[in-house]
C-alpha positions as CSV (number, residue, x, y, z in Angstrom):
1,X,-12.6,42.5,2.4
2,X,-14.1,45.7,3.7
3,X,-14.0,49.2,1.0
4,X,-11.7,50.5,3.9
5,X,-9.4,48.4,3.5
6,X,-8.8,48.3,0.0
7,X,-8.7,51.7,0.3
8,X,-5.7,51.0,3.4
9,X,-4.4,48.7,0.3
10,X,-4.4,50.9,-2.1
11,X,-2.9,54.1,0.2
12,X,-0.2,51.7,1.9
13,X,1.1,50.2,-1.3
14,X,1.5,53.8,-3.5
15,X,4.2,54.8,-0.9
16,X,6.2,52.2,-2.3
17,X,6.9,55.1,-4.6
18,X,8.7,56.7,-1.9
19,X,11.1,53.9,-1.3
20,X,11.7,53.5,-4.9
21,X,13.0,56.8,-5.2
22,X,15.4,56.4,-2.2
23,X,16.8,53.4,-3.7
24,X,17.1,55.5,-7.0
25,X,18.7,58.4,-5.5
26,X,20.7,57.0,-2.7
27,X,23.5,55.6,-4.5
28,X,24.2,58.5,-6.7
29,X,25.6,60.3,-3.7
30,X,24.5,64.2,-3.9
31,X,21.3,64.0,-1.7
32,X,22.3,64.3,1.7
33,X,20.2,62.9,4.8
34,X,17.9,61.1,1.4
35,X,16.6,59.1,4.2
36,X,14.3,61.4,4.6
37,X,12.0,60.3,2.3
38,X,12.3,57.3,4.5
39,X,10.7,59.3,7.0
40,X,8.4,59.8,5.2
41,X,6.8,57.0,4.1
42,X,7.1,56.0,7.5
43,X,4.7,58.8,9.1
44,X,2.4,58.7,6.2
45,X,2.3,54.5,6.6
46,X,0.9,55.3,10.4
47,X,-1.3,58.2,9.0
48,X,-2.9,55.4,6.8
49,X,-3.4,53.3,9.5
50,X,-5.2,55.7,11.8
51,X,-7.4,56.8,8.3
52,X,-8.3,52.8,7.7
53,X,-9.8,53.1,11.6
54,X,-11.4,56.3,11.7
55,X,-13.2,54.9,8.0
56,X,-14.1,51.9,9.7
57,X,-15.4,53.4,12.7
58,X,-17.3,55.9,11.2
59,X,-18.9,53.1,9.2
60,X,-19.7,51.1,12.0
61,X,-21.0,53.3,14.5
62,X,-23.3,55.1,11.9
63,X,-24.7,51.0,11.1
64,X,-25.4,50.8,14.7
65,X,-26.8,54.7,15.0
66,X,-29.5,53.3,12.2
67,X,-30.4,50.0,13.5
68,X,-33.5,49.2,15.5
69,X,-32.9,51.3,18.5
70,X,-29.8,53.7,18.2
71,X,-30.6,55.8,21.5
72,X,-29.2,52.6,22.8
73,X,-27.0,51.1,20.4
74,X,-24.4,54.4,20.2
75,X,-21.7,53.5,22.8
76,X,-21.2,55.9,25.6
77,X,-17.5,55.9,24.7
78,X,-17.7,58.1,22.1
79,X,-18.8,60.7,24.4
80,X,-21.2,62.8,21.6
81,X,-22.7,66.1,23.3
82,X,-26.1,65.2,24.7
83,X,-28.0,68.5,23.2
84,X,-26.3,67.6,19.7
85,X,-27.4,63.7,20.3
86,X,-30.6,64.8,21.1
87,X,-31.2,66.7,17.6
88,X,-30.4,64.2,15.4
89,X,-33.3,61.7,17.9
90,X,-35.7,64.5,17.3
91,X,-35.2,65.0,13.4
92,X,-37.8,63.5,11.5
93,X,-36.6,63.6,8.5
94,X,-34.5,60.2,7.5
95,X,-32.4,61.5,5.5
96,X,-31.5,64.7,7.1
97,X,-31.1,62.7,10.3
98,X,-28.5,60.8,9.1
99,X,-26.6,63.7,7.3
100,X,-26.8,65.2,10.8
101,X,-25.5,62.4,12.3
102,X,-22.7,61.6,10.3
103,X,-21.3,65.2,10.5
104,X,-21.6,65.2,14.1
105,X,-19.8,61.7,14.2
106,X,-16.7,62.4,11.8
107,X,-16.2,65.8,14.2
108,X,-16.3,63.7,16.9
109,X,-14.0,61.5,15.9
110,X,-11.8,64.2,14.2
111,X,-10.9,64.6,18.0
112,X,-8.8,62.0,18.2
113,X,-6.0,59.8,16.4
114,X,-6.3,55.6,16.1
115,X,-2.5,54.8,16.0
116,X,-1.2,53.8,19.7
117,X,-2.2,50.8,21.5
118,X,-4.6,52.1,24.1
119,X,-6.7,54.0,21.5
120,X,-7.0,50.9,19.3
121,X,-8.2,48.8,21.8
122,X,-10.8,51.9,22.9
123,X,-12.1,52.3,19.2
124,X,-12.4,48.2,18.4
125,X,-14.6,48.9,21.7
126,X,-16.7,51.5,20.5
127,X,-17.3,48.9,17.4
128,X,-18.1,46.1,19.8
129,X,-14.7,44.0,18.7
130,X,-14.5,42.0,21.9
131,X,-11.6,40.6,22.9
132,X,-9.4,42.2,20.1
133,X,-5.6,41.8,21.4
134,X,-6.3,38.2,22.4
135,X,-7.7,37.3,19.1
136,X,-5.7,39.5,16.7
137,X,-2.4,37.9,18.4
138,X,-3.7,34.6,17.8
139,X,-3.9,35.4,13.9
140,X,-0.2,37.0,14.1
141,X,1.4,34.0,16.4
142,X,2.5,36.1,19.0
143,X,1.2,37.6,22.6
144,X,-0.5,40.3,22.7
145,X,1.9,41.8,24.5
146,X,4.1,41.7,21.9
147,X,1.7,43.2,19.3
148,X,1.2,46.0,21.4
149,X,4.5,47.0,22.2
150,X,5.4,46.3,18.6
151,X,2.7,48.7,17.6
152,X,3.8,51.1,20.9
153,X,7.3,51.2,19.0
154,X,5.8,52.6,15.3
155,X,3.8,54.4,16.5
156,X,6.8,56.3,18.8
157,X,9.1,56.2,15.4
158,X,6.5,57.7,14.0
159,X,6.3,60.8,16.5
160,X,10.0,61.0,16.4
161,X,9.6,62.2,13.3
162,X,6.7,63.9,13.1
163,X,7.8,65.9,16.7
164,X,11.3,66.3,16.7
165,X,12.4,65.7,12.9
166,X,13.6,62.1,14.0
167,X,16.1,63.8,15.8
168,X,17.5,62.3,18.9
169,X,18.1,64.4,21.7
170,X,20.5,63.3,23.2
171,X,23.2,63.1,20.6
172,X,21.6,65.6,18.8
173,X,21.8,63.4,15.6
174,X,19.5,62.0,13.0
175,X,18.2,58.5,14.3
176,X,19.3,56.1,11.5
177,X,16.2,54.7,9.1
178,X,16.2,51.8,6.7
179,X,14.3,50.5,3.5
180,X,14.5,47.3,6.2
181,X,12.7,49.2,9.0
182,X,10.2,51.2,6.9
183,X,9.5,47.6,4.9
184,X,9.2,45.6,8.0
185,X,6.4,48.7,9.2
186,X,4.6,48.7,6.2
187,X,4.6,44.2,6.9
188,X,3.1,44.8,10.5
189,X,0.6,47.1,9.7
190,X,-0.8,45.2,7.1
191,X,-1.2,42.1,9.0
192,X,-2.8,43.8,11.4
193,X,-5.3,45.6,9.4
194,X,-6.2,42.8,7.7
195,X,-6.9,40.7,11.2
196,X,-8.8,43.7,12.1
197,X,-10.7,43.6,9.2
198,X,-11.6,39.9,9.6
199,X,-13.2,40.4,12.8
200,X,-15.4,43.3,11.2
């Protein structure tokens, strides 16, 4: 098991906190809308998620920046800026090269967010993870359509929330949550962390 995903461990389980103190509160009636903290634990399950992959990444891409030949190893994916890629070949220093590098990387990838299918599958390419749906569905019994699509589907609860306060527009109502829906979330996303995880 990978530091970044004891760390995903670690993160994912502690907002179990947050669905112990719905349960607490709920029945005593004088919180209203105390799904909310439902909501919650939801969006910061989804922010863990996207942290275990930009960790991982980061990791990754810097281990293939410092092996034998990194001018050809650093995947033209990530799209670095050439003058800035250039600096970091030219500085002779090891250690300062690396510090360089590493800065540059985590503002590269501060540019973008892991959560939604398509940018899964782009960043398990930019970590040479071939073949990811195919094999990760394998380890879930299920197609890899339906891992995506399942993923698609948190991932849009997710910006509900986070976007429009979960609210739906066109009843103008709160969209109902459950301990169910945020448990069966926090299931999925470790499963699929930890088949990620296994192929790195």
């Amino acid at each position: 098991m990978s530091g970044e995903k004891e760390a995903f461990d670690a993160q994912i389980n502690s907002l179990k906190v947050l669905t112990n103190i719905y349960r607490f509160i709920s029945p005593l009636g004088r919180f209203e809308n105390a799904e909310h903290i439902l909501r919650s634990e939801f969006v910061l399950m989804v922010s863990a998620f996207d942290n275990y992959l930009h960790q991982i990444t980061h990791r990754k891409l810097t281990e293939m920046f410092f092996s034998t030949n990194p001018a050809e190893l650093v995947p033209d994916g990530l799209r670095m800026k050439a003058n800035g890629f250039q600096a970091i070949l030219r500085e002779a220093d090891a250690n300062e090269q690396r510090a360089l590098f590493e800065t540059a990387l985590r503002k590269r990838l501060a540019e973008d967010s892991f959560q939604s299918p398509k940018s899964v599958e782009y960043v398990m390419g930019l970590i040479q993870v071939k073949n990811f749906w195919k094999r990760v569905s394998d380890q879930m019994n299920a197609t890899p359509d339906d891992v995506r699509n399942r993923l698609a589907l948190i991932v849009h609860r997710r910006n509900c929330v986070a976007h429009e306060s979960d609210i739906d527009p066109a009843m103008q109502e709160l969209r109902q949550i459950t301990v169910e829906d945020v448990d069966d979330c926090r299931k999925f996303l470790s499963k699929l962390v930890e088949c990620m995880d296994s192929f790195i």
